[in-house]
Backbone as a ProteinNet text record, in pm:
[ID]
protein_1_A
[PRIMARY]
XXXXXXXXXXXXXXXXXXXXXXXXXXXXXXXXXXXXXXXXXXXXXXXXXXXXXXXXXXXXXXXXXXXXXXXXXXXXXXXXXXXXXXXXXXXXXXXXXXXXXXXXXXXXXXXXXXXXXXXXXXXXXXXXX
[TERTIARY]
8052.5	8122.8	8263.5	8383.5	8454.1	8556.7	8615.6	8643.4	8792.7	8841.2	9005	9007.1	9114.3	9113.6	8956.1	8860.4	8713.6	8645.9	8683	8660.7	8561.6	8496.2	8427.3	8476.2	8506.7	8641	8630.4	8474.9	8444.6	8519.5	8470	8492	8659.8	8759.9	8847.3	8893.5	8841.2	8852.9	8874.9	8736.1	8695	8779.4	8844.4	8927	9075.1	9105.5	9246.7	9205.2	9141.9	9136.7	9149.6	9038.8	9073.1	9169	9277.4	9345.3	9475.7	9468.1	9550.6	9500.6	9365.5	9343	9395.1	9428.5	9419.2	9571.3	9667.4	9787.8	9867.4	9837.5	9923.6	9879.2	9749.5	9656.1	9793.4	9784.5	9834.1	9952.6	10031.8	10199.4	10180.2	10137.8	10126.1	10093.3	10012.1	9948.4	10046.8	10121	10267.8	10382.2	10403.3	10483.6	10451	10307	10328.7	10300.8	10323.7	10285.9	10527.2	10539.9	10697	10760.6	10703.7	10735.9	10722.9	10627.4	10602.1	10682.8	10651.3	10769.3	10882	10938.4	11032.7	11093.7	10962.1	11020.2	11026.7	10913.4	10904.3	11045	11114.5	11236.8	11319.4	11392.1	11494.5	11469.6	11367.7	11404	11458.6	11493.7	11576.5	11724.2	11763.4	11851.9	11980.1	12105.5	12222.2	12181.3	12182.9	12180.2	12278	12313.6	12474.9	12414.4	12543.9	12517.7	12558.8	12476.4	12522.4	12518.1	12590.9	12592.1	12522.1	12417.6	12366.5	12457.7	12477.9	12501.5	12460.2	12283	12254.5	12070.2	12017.5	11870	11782.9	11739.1	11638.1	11507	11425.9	11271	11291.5	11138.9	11108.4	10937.2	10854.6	10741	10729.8	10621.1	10587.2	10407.3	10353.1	10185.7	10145.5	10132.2	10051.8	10132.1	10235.5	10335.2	10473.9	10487.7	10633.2	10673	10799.4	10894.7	11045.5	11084.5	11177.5	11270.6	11388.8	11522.5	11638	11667.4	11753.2	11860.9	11976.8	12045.8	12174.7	12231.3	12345.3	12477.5	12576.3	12683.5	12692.4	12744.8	12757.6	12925.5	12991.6	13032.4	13002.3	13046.2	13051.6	13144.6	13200.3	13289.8	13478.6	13438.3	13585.5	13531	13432.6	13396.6	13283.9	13252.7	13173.7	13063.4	12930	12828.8	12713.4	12614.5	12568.9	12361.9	12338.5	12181.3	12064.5	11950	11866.3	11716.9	11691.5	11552.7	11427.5	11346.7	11207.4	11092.8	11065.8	10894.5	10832.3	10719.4	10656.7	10547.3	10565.5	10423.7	10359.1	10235.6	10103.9	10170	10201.9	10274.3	10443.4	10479.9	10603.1	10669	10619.7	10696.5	10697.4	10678.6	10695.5	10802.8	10848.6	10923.5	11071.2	11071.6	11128.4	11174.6	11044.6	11097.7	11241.9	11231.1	11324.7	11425.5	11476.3	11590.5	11659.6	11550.1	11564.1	11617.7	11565	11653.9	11745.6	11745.2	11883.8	11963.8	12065.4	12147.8	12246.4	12325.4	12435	12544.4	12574.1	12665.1	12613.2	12448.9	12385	12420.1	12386.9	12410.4	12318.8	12233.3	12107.2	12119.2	12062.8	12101.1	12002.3	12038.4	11996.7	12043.3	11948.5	11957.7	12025.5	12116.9	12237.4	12164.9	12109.3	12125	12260.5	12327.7	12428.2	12499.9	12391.7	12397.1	12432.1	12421.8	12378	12391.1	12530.6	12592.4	12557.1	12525.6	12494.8	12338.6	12264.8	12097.8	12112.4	12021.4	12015.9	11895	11855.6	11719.6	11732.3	11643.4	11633.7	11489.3	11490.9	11377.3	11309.1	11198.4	11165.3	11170.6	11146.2	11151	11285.8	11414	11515	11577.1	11546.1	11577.6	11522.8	11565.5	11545.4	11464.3	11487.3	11401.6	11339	11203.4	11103.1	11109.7	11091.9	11064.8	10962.8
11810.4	11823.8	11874.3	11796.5	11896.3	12009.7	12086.9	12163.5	12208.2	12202.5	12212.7	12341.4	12467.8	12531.6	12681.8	12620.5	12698.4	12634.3	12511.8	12410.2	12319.6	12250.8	12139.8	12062.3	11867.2	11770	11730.7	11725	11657.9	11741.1	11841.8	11953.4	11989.3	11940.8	11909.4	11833.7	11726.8	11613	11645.6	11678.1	11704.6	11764.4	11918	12008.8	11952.3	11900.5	11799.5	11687.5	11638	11510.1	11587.1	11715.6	11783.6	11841	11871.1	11923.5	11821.2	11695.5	11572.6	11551.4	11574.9	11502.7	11607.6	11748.7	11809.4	11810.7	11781.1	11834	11769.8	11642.7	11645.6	11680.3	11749.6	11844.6	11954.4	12020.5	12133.7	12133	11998.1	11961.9	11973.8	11869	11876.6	12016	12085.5	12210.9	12314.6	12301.4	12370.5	12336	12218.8	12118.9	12186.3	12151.7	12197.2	12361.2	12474.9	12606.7	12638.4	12572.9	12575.2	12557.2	12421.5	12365.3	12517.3	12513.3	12600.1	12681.8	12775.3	12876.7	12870.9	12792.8	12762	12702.8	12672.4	12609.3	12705.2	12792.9	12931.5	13007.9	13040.3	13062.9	13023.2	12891.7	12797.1	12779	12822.9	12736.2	12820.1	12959	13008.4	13043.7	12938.8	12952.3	12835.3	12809.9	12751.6	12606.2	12501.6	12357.6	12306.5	12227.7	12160	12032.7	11916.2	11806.9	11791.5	11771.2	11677.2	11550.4	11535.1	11380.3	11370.7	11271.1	11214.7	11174.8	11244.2	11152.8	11119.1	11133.3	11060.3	11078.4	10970.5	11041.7	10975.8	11000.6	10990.3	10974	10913.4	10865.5	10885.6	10973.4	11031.9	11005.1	10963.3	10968.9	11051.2	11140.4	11243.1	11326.1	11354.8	11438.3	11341.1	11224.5	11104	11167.9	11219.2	11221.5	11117.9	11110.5	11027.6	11133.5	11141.8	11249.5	11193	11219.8	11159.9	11307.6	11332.3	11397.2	11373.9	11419.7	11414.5	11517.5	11440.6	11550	11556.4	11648.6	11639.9	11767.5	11738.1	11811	11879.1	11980.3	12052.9	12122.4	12146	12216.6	12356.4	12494.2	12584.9	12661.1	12672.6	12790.7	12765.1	12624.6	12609	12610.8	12579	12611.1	12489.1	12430.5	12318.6	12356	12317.9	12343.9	12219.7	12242.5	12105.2	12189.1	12085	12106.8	11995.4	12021.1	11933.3	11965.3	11821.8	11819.7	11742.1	11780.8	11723.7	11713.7	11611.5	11586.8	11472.1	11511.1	11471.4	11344.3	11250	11112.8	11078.5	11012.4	10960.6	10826.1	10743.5	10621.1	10609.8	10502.8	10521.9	10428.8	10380.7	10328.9	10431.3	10566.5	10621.3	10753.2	10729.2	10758.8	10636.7	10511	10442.8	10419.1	10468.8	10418.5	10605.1	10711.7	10787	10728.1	10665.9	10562.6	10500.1	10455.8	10308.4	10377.3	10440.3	10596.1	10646.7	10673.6	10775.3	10744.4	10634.1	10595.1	10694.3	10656.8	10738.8	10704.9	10853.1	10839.6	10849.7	10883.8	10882.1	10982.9	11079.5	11175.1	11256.8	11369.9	11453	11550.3	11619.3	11762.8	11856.2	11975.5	12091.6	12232.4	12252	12422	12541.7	12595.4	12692.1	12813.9	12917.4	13099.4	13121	13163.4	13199	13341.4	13404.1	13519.8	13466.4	13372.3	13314.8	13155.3	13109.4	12953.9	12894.2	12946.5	12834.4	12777.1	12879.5	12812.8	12734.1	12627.8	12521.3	12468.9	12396.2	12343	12219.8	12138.7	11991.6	12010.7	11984.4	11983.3	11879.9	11806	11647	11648.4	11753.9	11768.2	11777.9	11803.5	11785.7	11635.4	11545.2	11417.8	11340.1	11235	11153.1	11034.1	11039.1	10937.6	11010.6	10928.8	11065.5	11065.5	11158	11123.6	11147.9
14237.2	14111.8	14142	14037.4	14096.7	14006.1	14048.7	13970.7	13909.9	13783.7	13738.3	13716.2	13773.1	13743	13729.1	13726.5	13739.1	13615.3	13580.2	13474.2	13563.6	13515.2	13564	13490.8	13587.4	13553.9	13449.1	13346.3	13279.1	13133.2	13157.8	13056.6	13035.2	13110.3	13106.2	13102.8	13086.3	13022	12854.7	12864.8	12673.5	12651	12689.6	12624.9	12618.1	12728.8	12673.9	12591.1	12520.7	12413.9	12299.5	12304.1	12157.3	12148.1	12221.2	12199.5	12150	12230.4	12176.3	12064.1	12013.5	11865.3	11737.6	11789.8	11716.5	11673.9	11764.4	11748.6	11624.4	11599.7	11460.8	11339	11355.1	11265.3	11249.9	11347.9	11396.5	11342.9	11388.3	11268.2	11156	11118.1	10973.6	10890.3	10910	10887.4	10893.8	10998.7	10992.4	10921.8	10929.8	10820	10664.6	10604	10488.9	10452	10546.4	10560.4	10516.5	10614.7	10589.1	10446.3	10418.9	10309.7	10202.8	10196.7	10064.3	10062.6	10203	10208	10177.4	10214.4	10190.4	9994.2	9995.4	9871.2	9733.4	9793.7	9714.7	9720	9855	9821.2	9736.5	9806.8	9767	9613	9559.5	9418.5	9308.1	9366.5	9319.5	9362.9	9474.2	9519.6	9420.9	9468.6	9345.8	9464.5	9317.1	9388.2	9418.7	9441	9510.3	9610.4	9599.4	9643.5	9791.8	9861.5	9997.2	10027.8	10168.9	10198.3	10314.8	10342.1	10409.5	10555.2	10696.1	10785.2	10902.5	10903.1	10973	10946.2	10967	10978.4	11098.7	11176.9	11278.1	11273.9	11314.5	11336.7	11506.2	11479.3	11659.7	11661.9	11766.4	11765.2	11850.4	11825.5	11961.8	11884.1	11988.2	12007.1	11863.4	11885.3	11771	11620.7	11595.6	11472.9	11473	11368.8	11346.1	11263.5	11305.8	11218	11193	11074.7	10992.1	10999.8	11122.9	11041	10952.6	10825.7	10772.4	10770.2	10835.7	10882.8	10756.6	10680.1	10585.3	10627.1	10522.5	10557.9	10389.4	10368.1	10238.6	10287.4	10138.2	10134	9997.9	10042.7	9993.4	9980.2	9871.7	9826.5	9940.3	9939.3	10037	10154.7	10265.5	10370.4	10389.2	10526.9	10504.5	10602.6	10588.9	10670.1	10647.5	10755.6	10796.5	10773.8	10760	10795.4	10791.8	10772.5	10832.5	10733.3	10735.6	10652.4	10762.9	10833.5	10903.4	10811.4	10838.3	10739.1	10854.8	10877.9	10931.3	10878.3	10942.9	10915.8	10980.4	10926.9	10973.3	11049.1	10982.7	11007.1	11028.6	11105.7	11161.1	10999.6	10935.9	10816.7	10719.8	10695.6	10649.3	10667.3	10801.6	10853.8	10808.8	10869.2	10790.6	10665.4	10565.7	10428.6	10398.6	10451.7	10435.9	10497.6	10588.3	10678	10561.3	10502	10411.9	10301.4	10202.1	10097.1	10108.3	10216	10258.1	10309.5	10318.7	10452.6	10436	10543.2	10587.3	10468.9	10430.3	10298.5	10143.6	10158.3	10012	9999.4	9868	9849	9746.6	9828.9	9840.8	9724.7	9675.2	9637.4	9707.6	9736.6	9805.9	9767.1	9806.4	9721.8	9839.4	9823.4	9895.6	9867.5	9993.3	9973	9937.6	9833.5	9829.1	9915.9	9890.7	10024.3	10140.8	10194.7	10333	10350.9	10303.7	10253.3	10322.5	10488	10605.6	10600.1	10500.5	10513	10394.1	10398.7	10289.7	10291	10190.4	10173.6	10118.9	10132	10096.6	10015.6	9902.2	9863	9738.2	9800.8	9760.9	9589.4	9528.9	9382.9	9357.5	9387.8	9381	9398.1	9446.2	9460.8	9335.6	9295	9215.1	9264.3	9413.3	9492.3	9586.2	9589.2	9635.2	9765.3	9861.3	9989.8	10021.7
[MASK]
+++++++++++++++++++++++++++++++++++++++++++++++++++++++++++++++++++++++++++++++++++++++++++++++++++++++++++++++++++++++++++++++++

């Protein structure tokens, strides 16, 4: 028999598959743990419009993830940020590509305390993501 670590090969076998099966469990689960948090904040934070300039599709640990990256300005001063949501399918990743091109224009919610944090949040859009 032989042995990984003080593992037997088989049994390490098994423990790396579950651990590949588990991981976009593990995203997602974190994905919407953020969300909330976040959204519990932000929704009392001041809304204001951004522009879309650029968004990204990445596959990685069996997820597709959609960044939406924007630029804001505040109070005379300009700052940038970023929206991740994670998918099952890579067209769902796409269909945010397809919504959002470069140059749409988002609304997001500003800490006014703190102009540089921002939030993107899907109930704020008119088109859903």
């Amino acid at each position: 028999m032989y042995y990984i670590f003080g593992v037997d090969a088989l049994s390490h076998i098994s423990i790396l598959g579950i651990v590949k099966l588990s991981t976009p469990v593990v995203v997602w689960a974190g994905y919407l743990i953020r969300s909330r948090y976040l959204k519990s904040q932000a929704t009392g934070w001041q809304p204001t419009e951004a522009t879309v300039f650029k968004v990204d599709s990445e596959y990685k640990d069996g997820v597709w993830t959609s960044t939406l990256s924007y630029s804001y300005s505040w109070e005379g001063e300009y700052y940038a940020g970023f929206s991740i949501r994670p998918f099952v399918k890579e067209s769902g990743a796409d269909e945010v590509a397809a919504k959002f091109p470069r140059g749409a224009t988002v609304t997001i919610r500003v800490d006014v305390d703190h102009p540089e944090t921002s939030v993107l949040l899907e109930d704020d859009q008119f088109v859903r993501i």
